[in-house]
DRENFIMAR-900664 format. One record per residue (C-alpha): residue number from 1; residue in one letter; chain; x, y, z. Coordinates in Angstrom, 1 decimal. Layout:
[NUM; "A"; "A"; [X; Y; Z]];
...
// end
This chain:
[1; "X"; "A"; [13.2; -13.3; 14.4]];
[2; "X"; "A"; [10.1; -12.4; 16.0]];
[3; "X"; "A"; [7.0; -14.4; 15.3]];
[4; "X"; "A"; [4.7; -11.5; 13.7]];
[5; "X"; "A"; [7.8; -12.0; 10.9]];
[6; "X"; "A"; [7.8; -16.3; 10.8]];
[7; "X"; "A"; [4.0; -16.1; 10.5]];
[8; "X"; "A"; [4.4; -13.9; 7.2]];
[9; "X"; "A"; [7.1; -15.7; 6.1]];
[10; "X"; "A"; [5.5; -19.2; 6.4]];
[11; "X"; "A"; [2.3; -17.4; 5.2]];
[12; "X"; "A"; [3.7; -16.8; 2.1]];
[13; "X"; "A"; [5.4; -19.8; 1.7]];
[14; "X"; "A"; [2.0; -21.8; 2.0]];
[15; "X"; "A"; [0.9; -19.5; -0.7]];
[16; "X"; "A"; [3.0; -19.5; -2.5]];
[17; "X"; "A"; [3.8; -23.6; -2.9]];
[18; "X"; "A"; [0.3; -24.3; -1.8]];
[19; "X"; "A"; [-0.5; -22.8; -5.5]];
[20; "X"; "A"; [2.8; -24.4; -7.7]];
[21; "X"; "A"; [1.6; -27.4; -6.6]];
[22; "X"; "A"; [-2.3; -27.2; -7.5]];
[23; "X"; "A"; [-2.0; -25.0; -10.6]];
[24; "X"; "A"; [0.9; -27.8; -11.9]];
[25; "X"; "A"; [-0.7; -31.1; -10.7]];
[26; "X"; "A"; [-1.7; -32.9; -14.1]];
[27; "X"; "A"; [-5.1; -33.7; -12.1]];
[28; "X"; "A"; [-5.0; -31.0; -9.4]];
[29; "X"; "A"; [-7.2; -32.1; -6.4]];
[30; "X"; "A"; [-8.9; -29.2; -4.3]];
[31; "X"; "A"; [-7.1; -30.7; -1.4]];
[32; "X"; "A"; [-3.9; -28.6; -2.5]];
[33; "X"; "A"; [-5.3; -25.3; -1.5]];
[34; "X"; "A"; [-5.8; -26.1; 1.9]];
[35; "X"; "A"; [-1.9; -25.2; 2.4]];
[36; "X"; "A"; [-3.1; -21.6; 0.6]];
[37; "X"; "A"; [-6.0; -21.5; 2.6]];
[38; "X"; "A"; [-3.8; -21.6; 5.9]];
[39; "X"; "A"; [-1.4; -19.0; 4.1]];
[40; "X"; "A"; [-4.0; -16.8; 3.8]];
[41; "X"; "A"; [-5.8; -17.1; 7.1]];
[42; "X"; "A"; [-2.2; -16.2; 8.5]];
[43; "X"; "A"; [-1.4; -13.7; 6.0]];
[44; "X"; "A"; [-4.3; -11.5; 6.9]];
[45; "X"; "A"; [-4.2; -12.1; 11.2]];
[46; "X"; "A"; [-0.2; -10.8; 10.7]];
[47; "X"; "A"; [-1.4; -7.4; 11.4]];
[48; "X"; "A"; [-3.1; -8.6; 14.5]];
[49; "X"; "A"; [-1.0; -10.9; 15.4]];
[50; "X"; "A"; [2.0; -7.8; 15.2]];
[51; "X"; "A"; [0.2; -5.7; 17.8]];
[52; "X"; "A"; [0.0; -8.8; 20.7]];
[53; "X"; "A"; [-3.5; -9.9; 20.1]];
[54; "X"; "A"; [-3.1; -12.5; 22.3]];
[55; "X"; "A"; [-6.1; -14.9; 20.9]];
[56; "X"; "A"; [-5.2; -14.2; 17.5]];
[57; "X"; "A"; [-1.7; -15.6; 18.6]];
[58; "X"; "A"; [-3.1; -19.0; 20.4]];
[59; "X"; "A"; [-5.7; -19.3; 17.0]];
[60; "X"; "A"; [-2.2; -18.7; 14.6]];
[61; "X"; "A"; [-0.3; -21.6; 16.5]];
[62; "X"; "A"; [-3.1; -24.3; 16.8]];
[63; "X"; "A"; [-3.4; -23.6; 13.4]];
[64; "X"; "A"; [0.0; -23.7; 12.6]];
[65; "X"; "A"; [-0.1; -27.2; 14.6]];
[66; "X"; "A"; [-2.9; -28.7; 12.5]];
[67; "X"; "A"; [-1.4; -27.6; 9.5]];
[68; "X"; "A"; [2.1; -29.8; 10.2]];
[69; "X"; "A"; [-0.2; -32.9; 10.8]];
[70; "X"; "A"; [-1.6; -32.5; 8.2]];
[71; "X"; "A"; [1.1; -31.8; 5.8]];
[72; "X"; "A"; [2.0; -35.5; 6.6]];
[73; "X"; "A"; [-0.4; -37.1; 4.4]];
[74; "X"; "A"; [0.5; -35.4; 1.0]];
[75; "X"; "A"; [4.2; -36.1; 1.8]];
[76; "X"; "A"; [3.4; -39.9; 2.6]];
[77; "X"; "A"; [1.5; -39.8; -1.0]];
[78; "X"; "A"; [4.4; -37.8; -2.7]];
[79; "X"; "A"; [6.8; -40.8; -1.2]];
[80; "X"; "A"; [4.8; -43.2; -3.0]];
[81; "X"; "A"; [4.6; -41.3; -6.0]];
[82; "X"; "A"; [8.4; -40.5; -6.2]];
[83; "X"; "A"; [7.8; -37.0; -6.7]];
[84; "X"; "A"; [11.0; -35.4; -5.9]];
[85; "X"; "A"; [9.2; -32.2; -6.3]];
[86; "X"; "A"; [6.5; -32.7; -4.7]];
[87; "X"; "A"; [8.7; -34.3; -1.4]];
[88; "X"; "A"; [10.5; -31.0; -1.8]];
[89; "X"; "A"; [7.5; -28.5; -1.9]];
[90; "X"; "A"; [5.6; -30.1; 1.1]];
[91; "X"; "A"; [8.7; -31.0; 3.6]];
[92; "X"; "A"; [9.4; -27.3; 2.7]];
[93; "X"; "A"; [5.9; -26.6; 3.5]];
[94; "X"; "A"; [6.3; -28.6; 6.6]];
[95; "X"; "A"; [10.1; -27.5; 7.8]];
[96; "X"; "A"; [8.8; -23.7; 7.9]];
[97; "X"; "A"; [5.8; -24.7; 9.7]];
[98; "X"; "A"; [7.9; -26.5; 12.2]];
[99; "X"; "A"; [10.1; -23.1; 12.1]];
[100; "X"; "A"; [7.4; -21.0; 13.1]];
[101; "X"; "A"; [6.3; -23.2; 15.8]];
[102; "X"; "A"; [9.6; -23.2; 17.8]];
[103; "X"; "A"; [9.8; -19.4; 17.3]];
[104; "X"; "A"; [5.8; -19.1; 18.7]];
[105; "X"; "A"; [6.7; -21.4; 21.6]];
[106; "X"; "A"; [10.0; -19.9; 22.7]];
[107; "X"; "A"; [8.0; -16.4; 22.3]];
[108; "X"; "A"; [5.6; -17.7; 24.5]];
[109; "X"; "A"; [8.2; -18.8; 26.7]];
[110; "X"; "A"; [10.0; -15.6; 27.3]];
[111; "X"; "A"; [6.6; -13.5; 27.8]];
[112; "X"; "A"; [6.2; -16.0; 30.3]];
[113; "X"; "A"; [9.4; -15.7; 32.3]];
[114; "X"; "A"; [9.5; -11.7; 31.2]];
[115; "X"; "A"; [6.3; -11.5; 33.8]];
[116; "X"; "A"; [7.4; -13.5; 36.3]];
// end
């Protein structure tokens, strides 16, 4: 898979579970958009990021990086809560993320060795 395709794939993911969650939260916290927030910042450099823009690429994966981090905290608070749900939707969140990250790396890797 080449990571132009992971980073619209975890884009919509964010999206897409980033919103279950805040729009069914019985007290939804703004907090929950941050994984749409992400999404969408992702969703709209995929364009960028498909012609080789080599910034946008180092920007998506530091982001990408932050966004696991901090994907921690919300599944620490759905442990505690016993959301089986909510465990689901953020390591899901988190497991793509992780995805994408490997794929971004291991790009990076063969550009690297592809040069020389």
């Amino acid at each position: 898979m080449k990571p132009f395709q992971i980073n619209l794939i975890n884009a919509i993911v964010l999206i897409a579970l980033g919103l279950w969650a805040y729009l069914t939260a019985d007290k939804a916290s703004p907090t929950a958009l941050i994984p749409v927030g992400f999404g969408a910042i992702f969703l709209f450099a995929t364009p960028l990021f498909k012609k080789g823009n080599k910034v946008v690429a180092h920007i998506i994966v530091l982001l990408t990086l932050l966004l696991i981090i901090a994907l921690f905290m919300p599944l620490r608070s759905r442990i505690n809560a016993e959301d089986t749900l909510g465990i689901a939707r953020v390591a899901t969140m988190i497991g793509f993320s992780i995805v994408a990250m490997i794929i971004y790396i291991k790009s990076f890797a063969d550009a690297r060795r592809a040069r020389g």
